[in-house]
N, C-alpha and C positions, 0 to 999 in steps of 0.2 A: 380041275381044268388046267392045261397046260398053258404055258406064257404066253405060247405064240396063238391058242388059238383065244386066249382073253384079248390077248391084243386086237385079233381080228375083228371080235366081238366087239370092241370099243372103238376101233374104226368104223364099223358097219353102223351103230348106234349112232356117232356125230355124225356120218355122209348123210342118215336118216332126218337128220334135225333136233338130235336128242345137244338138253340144256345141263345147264347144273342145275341138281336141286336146290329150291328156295327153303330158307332158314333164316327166320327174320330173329333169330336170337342170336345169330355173328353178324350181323348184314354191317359190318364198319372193318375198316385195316387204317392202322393209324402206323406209321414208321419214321425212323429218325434215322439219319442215314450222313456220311461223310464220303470225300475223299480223301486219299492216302496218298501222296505221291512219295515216290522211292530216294528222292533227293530230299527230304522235307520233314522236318520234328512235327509239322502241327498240320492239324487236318484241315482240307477246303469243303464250307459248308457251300457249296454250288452245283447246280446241276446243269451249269458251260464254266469249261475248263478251259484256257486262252493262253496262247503263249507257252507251248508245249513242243516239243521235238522229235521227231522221229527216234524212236530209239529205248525215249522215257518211259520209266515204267510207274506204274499204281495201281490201288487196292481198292475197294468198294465194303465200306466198313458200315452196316444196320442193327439196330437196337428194333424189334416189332414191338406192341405195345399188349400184344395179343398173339396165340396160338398162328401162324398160318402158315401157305402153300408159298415158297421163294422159284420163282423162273427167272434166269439171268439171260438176256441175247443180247448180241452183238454183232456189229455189220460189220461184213467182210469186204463189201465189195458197193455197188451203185445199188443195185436190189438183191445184196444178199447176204442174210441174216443167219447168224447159228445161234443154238441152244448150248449155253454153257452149261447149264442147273436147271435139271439136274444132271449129276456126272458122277458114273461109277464110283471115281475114286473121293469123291467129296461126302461125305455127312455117308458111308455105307450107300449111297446110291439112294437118299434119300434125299427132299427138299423141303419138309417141314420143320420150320423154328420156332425155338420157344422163346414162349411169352416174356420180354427182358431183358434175354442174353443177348447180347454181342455177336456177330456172326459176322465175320472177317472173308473176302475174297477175292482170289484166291486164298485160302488159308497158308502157302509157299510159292514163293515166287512172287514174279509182279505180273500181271497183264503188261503189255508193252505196244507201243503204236508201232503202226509198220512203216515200210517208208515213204510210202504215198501222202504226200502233205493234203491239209485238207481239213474236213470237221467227221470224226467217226462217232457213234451212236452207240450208245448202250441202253438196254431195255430192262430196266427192274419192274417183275410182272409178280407182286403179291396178291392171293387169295385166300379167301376164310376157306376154302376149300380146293380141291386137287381139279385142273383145268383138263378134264377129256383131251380136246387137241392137244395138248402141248406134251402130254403123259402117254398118248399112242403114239406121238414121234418120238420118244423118247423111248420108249419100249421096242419100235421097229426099227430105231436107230437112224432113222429119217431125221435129220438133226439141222440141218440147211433148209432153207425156204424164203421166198419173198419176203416183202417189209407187208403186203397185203393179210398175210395171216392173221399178222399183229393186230390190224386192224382189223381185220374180221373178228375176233377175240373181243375187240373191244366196244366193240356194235354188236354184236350178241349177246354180252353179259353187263356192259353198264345200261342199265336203264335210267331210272330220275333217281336222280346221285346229289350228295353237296360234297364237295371238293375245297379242299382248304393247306395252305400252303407258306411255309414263313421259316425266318433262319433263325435259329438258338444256341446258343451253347453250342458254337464249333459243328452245330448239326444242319440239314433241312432237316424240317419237320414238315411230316404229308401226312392226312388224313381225310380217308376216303369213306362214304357215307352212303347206303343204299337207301333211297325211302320206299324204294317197293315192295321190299320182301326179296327182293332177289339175292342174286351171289353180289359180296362185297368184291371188288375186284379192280386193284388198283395199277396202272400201268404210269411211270414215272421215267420221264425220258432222261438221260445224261449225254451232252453231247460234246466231246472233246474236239479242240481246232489246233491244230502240229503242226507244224514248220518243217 
């Protein structure tokens, strides 16, 4: 089948109401996560970043604890959101990490705030599994979208979850828990505030 018409086939499928399959043998994503800032030896375990400047730049550094699916967004704008990850040139145009390793991002460069003062958002969206919407916009290049996505996403695929949350070792530690059988699917907001 060719790219374009899988892709249409996977658009057609979620317009339909198609889910992710349930797999109550991953149903948990647990992550350890920092920031990096570009001026800074030592990482901030937070996920509000304060006292920051237009200009400054930083890195979003995660440990998964297990196999899973990494989606990075970020707002651009009052309601609007891009898809960083997955990205061509990152991981071969792949967003699966492995279980342990370190995964740095950008891997070059720094992300950098713009110069609109204010508090910008970033969305770490891990999955035990590959998220239909997020992988048909990614495929058709549809990369921008409202912050309602997000949240469509997250009312479709959290069902009755335990959710647990706490700082270690220079890290956040998140861990996310499905008791239904459903997709484990962790969405973790980062909200930086610049001057």
């Amino acid at each position: 089948m060719e790219k374009g018409t899988l892709a249409l086939a996977l658009t057609l499928a979620i317009l339909a109401g198609g889910t992710l399959p349930a797999n109550a043998d991953t149903a948990k994503i647990e992550v350890a996560y920092s920031l990096l800032l570009q001026n800074s030896k030592h990482p901030i375990a937070s996920s509000l970043l304060d006292g920051l400047e237009s200009g400054d730049g930083f890195r979003v550094r995660m440990r998964p604890a297990q196999e899973c699916y990494l989606y990075l967004v970020a707002q651009r704008g009052p309601d609007d959101f891009r898809l960083l990850l997955p990205d061509r040139r990152t991981l071969r145009g792949k967003n699966r990490l492995a279980r342990g390793k370190d995964f740095t991002w950008p891997q070059e460069g720094w992300l950098r705030l713009d110069e609109d003062q204010g508090v910008e958002r970033l969305y770490l969206i891990l999955a035990d599994r590959q998220i239909p919407e997020l992988e048909a916009r990614y495929t058709l290049r549809r990369t921008t979208f409202p912050e309602s996505v997000i949240v469509d996403i997250r009312d479709r695929y959290q069902g009755i979850t335990t959710y647990r949350r706490k700082v270690k070792d220079e890290r956040v530690k998140v861990r996310f828990k499905s008791r239904d059988g459903e997709a484990a699917l962790l969405i973790e907001e980062i909200a930086i505030r610049h001057m």
